[in-house]
N, C-alpha and C positions, 0 to 999 in steps of 0.2 A: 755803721748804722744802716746806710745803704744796701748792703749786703745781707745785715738781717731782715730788713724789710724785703728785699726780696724772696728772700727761704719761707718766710712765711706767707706772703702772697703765692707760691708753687701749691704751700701746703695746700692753705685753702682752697687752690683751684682742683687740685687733685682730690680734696674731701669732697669738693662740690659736685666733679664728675662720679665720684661712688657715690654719692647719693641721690644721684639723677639714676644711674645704673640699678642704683635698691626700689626705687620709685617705679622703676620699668617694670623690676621685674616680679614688685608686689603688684604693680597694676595687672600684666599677664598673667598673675596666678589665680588671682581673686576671677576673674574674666575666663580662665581654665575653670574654676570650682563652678561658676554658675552654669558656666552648659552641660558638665557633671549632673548637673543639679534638674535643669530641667529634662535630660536626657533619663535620668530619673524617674522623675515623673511620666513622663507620656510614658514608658514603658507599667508605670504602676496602673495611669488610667487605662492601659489597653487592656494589661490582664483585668483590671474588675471590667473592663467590658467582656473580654471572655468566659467571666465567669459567668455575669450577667448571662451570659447566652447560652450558659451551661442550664439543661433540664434540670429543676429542683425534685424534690420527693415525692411532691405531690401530683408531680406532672409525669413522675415517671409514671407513678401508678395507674396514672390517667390513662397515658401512652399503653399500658399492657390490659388494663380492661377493653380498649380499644381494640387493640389487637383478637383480645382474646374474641370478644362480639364476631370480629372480621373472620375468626374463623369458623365459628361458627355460622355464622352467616354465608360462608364458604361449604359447610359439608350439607347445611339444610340443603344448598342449591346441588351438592353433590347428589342429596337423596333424593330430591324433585326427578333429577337426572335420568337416577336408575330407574326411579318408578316409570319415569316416562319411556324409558326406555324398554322395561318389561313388558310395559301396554302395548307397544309398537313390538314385539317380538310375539306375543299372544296372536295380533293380529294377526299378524305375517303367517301363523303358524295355522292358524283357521283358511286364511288363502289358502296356503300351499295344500291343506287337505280339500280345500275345494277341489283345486284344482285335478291333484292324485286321484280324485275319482274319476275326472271328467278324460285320464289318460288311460289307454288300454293297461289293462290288468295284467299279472303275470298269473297264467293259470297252472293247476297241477297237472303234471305229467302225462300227456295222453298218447296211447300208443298208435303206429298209423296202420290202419287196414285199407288194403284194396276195396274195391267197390264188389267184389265177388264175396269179400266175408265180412263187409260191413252191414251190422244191421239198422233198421228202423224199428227201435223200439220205443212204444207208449209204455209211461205209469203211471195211472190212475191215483194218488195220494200220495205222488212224489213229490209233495215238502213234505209231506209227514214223520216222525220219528223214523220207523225201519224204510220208508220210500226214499227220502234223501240220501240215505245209506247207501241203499241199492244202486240209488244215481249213480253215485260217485264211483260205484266198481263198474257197470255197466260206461261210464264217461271213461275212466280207464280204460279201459279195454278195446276203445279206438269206435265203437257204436256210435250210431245219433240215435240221443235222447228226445220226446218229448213228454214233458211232464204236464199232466191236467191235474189243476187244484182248486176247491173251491177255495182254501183257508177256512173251512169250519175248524180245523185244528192243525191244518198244516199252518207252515212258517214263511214265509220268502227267504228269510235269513238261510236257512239250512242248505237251500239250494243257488242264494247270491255267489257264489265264489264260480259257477259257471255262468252267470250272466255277460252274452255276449260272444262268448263262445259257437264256432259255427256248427259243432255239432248237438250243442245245445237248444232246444225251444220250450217256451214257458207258455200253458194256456190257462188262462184264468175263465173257469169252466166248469159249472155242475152236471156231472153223472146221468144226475136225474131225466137231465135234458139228454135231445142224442146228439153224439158226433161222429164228425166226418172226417177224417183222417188218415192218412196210408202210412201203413206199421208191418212189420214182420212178424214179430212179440210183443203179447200185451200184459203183462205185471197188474190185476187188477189187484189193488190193494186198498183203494177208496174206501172208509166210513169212521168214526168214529170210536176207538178200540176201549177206552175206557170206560169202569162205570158213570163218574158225573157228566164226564160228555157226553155218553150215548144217553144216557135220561133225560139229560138236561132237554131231546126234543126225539121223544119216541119215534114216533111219526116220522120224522126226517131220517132217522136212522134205518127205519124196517125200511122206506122208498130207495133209498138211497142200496140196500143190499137185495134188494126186489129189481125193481126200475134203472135200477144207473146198473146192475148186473145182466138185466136183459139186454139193455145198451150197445153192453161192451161186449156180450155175446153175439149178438147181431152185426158187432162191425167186425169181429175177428170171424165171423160168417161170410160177408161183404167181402175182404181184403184177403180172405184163406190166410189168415194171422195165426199162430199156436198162441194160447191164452194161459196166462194162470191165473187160477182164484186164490186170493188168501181167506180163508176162512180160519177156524179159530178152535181152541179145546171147547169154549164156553158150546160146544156142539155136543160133549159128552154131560151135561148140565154138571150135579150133585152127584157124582159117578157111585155105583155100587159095586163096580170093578175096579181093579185096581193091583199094578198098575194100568193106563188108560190103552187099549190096540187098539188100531183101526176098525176092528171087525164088529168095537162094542157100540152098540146105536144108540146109547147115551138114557139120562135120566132125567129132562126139563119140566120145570112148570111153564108152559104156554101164556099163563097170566101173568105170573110175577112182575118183580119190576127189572128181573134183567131179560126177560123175554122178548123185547123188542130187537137185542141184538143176537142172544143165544137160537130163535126163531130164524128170523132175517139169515143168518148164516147158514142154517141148515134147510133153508129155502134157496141160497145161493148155491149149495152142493147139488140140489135137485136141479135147480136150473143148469147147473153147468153138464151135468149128465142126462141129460134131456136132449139139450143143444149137440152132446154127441154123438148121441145112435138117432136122431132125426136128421139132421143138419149135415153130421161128418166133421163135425169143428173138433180138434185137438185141443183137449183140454187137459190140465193139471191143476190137484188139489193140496193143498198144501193147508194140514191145519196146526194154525201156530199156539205154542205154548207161550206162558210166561216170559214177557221178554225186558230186557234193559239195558242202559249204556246212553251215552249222550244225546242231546239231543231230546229227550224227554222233556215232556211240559212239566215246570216246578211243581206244578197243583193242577196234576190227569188225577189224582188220587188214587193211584197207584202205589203199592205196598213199598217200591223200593223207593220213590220220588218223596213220597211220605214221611220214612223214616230219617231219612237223606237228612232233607230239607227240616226235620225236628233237632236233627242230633247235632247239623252244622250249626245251630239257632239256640245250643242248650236249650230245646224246647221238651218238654215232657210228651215220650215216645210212644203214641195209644196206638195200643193193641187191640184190635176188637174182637170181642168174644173170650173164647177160653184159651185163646193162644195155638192151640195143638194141633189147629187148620194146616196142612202142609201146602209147601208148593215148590215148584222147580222153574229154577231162573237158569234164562239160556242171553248171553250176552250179544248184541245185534249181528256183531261180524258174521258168529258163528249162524246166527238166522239168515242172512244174505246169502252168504257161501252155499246155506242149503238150499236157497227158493233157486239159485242158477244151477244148484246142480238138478232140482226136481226139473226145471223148465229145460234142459239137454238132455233127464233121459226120454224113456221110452215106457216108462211106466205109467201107467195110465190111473190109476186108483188112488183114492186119499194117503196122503203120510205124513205122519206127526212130527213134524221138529220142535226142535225143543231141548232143553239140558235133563237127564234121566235123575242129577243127582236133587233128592227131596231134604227140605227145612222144614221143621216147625214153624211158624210166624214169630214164637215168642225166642227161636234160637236166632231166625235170621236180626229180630230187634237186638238181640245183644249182640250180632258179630259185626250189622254197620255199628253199635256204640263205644265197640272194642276199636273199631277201626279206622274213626274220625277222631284226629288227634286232638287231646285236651277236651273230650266230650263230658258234660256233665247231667246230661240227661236221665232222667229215670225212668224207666219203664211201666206202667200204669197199664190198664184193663177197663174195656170200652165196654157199653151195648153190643151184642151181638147185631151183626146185618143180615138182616133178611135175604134166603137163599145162596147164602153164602156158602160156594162147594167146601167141603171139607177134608177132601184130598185131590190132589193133582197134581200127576207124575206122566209125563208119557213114557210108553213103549215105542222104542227106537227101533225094534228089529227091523222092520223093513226098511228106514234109511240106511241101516248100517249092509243091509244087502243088496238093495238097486240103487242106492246112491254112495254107495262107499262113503258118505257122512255120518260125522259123531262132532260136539263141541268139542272146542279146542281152550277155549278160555277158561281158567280156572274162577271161581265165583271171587277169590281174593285181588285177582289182576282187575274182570271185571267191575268189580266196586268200586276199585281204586281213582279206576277213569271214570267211570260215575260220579265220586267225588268230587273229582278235583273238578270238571263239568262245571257241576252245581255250584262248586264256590266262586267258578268263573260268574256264574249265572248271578247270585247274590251280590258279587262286586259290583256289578251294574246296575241296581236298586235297590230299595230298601221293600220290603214286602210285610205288610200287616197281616198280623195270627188271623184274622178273622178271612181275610184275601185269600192267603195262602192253604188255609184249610177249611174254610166253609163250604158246607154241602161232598167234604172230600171220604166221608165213611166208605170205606172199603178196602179189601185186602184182597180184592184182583190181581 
């Protein structure tokens, strides 16, 4: 009995100790589950916080309209930028040509002479068309130049590219009055060559080939200077010969309205042959035909400045009269080259330069409309002008035998520069029909 009572108290103490042991080790599991548990969770609460703090749909969109403003708002202030940036490069660029004028110039090529073959030469209406020309060959050529002009029709421009120059001087100075100046050669070419300009003030035109002729006779009288006149065809008026020699004394009306110049010149030929067999002053005459090439006033109303200036304009091309008035065009070069060779020789007597080959009025209107590209012009038929010559050609023989000159420029090279000139000229303003051609009848 004792015995069993003992085996059975073992048992139960050994059930007792497994069930303290099952106790333990249900308490440590349950104790493991819950911090499973809330480790769980905080992990669940953090990602809805993350998500929470994820941008939704709406806010992206937000976000890229935002964006997109910002950049915008970024190129406006790009384009502010440039603008401002252009305005400040305009500026700068307006300085800088300030300045470029206020720095010496670079001039054309002048050649050097001694003081034994340098000459003092005056030209009387050296800005004018053929005078600035002459400049520039005579500036070439290593001479000092002085140029007197009133600007009735000269330019300062034609003659600006020597300004400053030391063998250059500019006198701003009417004929009419006298001067005083020391020259070796004097190039009178002074007045008004055109019909609307010479009419435009008779009076000043006849003083001017009278009065500023006497002038200049008188100081190359004063200084023992060799002189030349330029005088003109319009000295052979409405010819009855033809073609024009020296020897033909011409056909004028004294009244007309081109008589103030056609007069006035053939009053200058007298003066100048006057002033030689009284005086002793070495004169040359030089009468000039039709002339052209750059440098031409857009609206002298002159036949080739005329047509020019219609045909680069698609302006309808008027012809005035019957069209079949001739005339012959000598391009400036070839004019210049002859007034220095008349003024080196030794020939004493009038000579005609000038181009020998003759146009109709209504051939040369179609050869500038043939030859301004893309022209649309038509050719139309005006009033006849009053006094208007009807042929003029000169006789070249005696330059072709005491000056060994003849033109050299064909009338198609001629034009060409003419052309392009005049469109130089038009790029620079704009000019109204009425501007350009009022008061301009004539086929001078």
């Amino acid at each position: 009995m004792i015995r069993q009572s003992l085996k059975l108290r073992k048992t139960l103490t050994v059930l007792g100790i497994v069930s303290l042991f099952l106790l333990l080790f249900l308490i440590l599991t349950r104790r493991n589950s819950g911090v499973h548990q809330r480790i769980e969770e905080e992990d669940i609460q953090k990602l809805d916080r993350d998500f929470n703090d994820l941008p939704k749909k709406d806010k992206l969109i937000n976000m890229d309209m935002e964006d997109k403003m910002q950049q915008n708002s970024d190129n406006d202030g790009t384009k502010r930028e440039l603008q401002e940036a252009k305005s400040r490069i305009d500026q700068l660029e307006k300085k800088i040509a300030i300045l470029e004028g206020r720095v010496p110039q670079k001039y054309p090529e002048v050649k050097f002479l001694g003081y034994k073959e340098r000459k003092r030469i005056l030209v009387t209406g050296g800005a004018g068309f053929v005078g600035s020309h002459l400049v520039d060959v005579l500036m070439t050529q290593g001479h000092e130049v002085i140029v007197v002009d009133n600007f009735f029709t000269g330019r300062k421009r034609n003659v600006e590219h020597w300004f400053g120059h030391r063998n250059f001087e500019m006198i701003h100075h009417d004929i009419v009055n006298p001067l005083y100046v020391e020259a070796d050669e004097i190039y009178h070419l002074a007045s008004p060559a055109s019909p609307p300009h010479y009419m435009q003030n008779p009076v000043k035109t006849i003083k001017t080939n009278t009065l500023g002729t006497i002038n200049m006779l008188g100081l190359a009288r004063r200084v023992g200077a060799k002189i030349l006149i330029a005088s003109t065809s319009e000295v052979y008026g409405d010819p009855m010969v033809h073609p024009q020699p020296e020897s033909y004394w011409g056909h004028v009306n004294p009244i007309g309205p081109r008589a103030c110049y056609d007069e006035g010149k053939r009053v200058a030929e007298t003066l100048a042959y006057s002033y030689a067999k009284q005086e002793k002053v070495a004169v040359r005459v030089a009468r000039i035909f039709n002339t052209y090439g750059p440098r031409m006033h857009v609206s002298d109303g002159r036949v080739v400045s005329n047509f020019i200036m219609q045909a680069l304009q698609n302006l309808t091309i008027t012809v005035y009269g019957n069209g079949k008035q001739t005339r012959s065009f000598c391009y400036v070069s070839d004019l210049v080259d002859g007034l220095l060779a008349l003024m080196a020789a030794n020939y004493t007597l009038p000579v005609n330069l000038g181009n020998p080959v003759e146009n109709t009025i209504q051939e040369f209107a179609m050869i500038i409309k043939n030859q301004v590209p893309g022209c649309r012009s038509m050719v139309a038929k005006g009033a006849p002008v009053e006094d208007d010559p009807q042929r003029r050609r000169p006789d070249i023989t005696v330059a072709k035998e005491h000056l060994h000159w003849e033109p050299k420029v064909s009338l198609q090279e001629g034009l060409q520069r003419t052309i392009d000139y005049f469109k130089e000229e038009l790029s620079r303003t704009t000019f109204q029909n009425n501007q350009t051609y009022m008061n301009m009848k004539s086929q001078h």
